[in-house]
N, C-alpha and C positions, 0 to 999 in steps of 0.2 A: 357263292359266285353270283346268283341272282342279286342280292344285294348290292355288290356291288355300283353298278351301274346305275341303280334306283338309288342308290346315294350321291351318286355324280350327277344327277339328273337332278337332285335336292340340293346340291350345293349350287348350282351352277343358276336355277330359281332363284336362291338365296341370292347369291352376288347380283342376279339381275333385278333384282326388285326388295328384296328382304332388307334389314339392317346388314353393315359391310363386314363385323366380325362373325357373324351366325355363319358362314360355310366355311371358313375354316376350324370352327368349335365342332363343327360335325364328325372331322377327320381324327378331333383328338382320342375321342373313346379305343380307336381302332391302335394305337400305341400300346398301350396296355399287355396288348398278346406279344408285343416285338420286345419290349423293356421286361419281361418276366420269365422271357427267355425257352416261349412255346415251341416244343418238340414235334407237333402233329404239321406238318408242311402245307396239310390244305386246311387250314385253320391260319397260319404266319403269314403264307404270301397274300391273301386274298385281306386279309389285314394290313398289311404293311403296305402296299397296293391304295387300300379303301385312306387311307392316312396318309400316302404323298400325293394325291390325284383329288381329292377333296378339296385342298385350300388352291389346289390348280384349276379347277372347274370353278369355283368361285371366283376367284381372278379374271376367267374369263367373261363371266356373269357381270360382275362389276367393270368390266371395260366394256360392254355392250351397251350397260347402263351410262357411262360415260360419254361415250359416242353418241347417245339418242338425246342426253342431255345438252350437249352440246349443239345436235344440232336445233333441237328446239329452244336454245338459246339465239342461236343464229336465225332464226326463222323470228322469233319476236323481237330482234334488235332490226332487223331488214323490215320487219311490217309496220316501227315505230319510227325508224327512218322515213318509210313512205308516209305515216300517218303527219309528222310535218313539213314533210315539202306539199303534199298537200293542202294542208290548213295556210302553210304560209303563200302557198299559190292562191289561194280563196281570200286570205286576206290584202298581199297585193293586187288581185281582180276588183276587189271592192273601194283600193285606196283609189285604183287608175279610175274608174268609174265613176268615187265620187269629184274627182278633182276636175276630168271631164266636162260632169256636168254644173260643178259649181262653177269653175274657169271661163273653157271653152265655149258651153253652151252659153253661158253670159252675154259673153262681148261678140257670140253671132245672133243673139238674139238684139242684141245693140245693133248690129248693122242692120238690122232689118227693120227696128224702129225707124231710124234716123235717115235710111233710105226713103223708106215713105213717109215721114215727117216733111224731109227736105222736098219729094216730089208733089207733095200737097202745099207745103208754105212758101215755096220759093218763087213770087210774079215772075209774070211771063217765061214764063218754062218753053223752050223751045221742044215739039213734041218729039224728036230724037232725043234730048236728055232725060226726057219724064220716062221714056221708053224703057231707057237705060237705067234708070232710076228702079223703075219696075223689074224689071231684068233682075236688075242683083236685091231685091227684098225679097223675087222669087226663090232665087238660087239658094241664101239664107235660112229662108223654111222649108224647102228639100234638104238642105243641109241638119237641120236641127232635128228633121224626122229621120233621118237618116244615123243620127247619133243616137236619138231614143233608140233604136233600133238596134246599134251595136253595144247600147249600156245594158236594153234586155239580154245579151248574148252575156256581156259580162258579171252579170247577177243572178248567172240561172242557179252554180253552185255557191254562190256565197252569203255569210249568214252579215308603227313606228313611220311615221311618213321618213321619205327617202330623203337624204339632205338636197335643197334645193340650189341652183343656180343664182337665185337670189333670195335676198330678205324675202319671208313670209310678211304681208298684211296683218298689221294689227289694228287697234283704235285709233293711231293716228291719220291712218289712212282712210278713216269712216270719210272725212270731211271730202274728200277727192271723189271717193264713191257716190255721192250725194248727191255734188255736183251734176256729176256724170248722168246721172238717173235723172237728176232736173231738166236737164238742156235735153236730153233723147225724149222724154214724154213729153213733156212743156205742162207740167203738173206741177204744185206745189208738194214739196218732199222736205219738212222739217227733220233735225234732231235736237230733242230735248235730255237735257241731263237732270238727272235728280241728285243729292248727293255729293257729298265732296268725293272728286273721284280721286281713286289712290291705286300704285303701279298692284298689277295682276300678272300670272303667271302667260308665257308665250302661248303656250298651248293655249289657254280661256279666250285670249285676243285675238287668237287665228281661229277657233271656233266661233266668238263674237261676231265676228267681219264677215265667214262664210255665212253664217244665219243671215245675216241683216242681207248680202249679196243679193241671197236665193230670195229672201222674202221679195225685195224689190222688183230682182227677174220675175217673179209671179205675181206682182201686181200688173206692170205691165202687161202680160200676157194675157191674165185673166179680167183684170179693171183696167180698160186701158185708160187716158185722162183723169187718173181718182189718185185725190192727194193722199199722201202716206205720210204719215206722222213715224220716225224711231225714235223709241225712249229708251235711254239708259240708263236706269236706279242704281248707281251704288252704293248696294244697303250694307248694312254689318257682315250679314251672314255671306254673299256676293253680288254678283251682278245679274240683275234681272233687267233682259231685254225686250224688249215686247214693239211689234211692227204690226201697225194697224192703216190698213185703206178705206175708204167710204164711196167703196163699190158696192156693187149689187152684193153680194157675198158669196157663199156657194150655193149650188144651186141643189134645189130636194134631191133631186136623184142622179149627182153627182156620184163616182166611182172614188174608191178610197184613194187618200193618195198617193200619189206617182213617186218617180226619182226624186222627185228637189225635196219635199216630203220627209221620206225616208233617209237622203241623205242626211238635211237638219237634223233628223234625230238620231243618227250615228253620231255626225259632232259633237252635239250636245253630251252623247252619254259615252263619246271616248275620253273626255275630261272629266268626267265624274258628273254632269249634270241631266237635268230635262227638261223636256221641249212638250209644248203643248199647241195644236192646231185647230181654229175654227170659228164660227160665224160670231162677230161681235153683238153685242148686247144691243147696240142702235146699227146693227147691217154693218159690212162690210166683212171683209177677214182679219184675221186678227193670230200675230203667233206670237207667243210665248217660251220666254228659255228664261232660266235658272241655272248663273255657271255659279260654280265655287271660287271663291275667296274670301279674304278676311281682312277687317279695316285694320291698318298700324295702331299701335296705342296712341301714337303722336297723330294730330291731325293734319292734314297735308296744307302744305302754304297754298296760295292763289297759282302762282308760276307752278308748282308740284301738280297743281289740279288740270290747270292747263295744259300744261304737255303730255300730260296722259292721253288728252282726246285731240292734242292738235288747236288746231280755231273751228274745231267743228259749232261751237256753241254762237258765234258769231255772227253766222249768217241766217235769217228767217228760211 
């Protein structure tokens, strides 16, 4: 009778952890005294007993096993759930961030040149507009501190852009952005092409456009009047960009770089490329990017070349 229960205590081990036919093989020995037709009663029942209650204690065992299984199934499908609305919240924190600052900060750093461009170059300024003038190139650079500000809040945890409302910017659009840059500093801002150019992937050209953006938003900022040369090589292997000013360049004990920085080289290397930043060889700054692509076997006619970049090559 002792036994008994030390075997139900083993089967029910068994089912809960053991292999799932070991506690019912327990029960079998105990048939033996009932199929031979044992005469002594406290020998039968406590046998016949140990052999219907054995593969039942196991079955219990094995369904405890079940339930614990399941639930730490349910516990690692809910923690891998969480693990990517997480990541994909970290990576939309970083898309809004970069577009932000590539975008936004842009064209308010634009109003803020062209404000005080316009309140410096425009005779006889009546000194209520220059005020006014002043006024909003203030508000501009509270405004743009004020974005650095909320892009640190948006990159504290982060290491497929959302379809847009309109056409993404690509190299047709360099020539307009150029402009743009020209008339706001009143600096000389070439683009030179190297290379017969030939069509590139959308992404490589909406990363192209943003690089060359940021680079010019930071010549301004940081050189302000320093002419900026963009070059675009396309070589075999792909497109090598490189924006170079002849400013001061950076300075010795300048901090690493910031958002626009960081963001170029997210672009760069969400296309498969890289980006390199820093002081040129005769002063100034100087950035570099390497996108991927590859020249057709057929070389591109004149009209194919040109529409690629627009008439950006047109203008000095």
């Amino acid at each position: 009778l002792a036994a008994v229960p030390a075997l139900l205590i083993v089967a029910f081990r068994a089912g809960d952890h053991g292999p799932s036919w070991l506690g019912p093989c327990l029960g079998a020995p105990f048939l033996v005294p009932a199929l031979v037709g044992a005469d002594d009663t406290a020998v039968l029942v406590p046998a016949v007993a140990s052999a219907a209650l054995a593969p039942a204690a196991a079955g219990f065992g094995a369904t405890r096993r079940a339930r614990r299984d399941d639930e730490a199934r349910r516990a690692s499908d809910d923690a891998l759930a969480d693990s990517v609305v997480r990541h994909t919240a970290r990576g939309e924190r970083a898309r809004i961030s970069r577009e932000l600052h590539d975008v936004v900060a842009h064209h308010i750093s634009m109003i803020s040149v062209q404000a005080e461009t316009a309140r410096l170059t425009t005779p006889d300024l009546p000194e209520d507009g220059a005020r006014r003038l002043s006024e909003i190139g203030d508000t501009a650079r509270t405004a743009l501190v004020e974005m650095r500000r909320l892009l640190g809040v948006l990159r504290e945890d982060t290491a497929a852009d959302a379809p847009a409302r309109q056409p993404q910017p690509g190299l047709r659009e360099l020539n307009e952005l150029l402009d743009t840059a020209r008339t706001a500093s009143a600096a000389s801002t070439r683009l030179i092409l190297r290379g017969a150019p030939y069509p590139l992937d959308q992404g490589v050209e909406l990363a192209a456009y943003r690089i060359v953006q940021e680079a010019l938003t930071n010549a301004r900022r940081h050189a302000p009047g320093a002419a900026v040369d963009v070059e675009l090589d396309f070589a075999t292997d792909g497109l090598h960009v490189r924006v170079r000013d002849n400013g001061p360049g950076p300075a010795p004990s300048a901090p690493p770089g910031g958002h626009g920085l960081l963001g170029m080289r997210e672009r760069a290397a969400a296309v498969g490329g890289e980006l390199e930043t820093g002081a040129g060889t005769l002063g100034g700054f100087v950035v570099t990017a390497h996108l991927p692509g590859s020249r057709p076997s057929a070389t591109a006619t004149g009209a194919d070349a040109a529409g690629v970049v627009g008439t950006a090559g047109s203008r000095p």
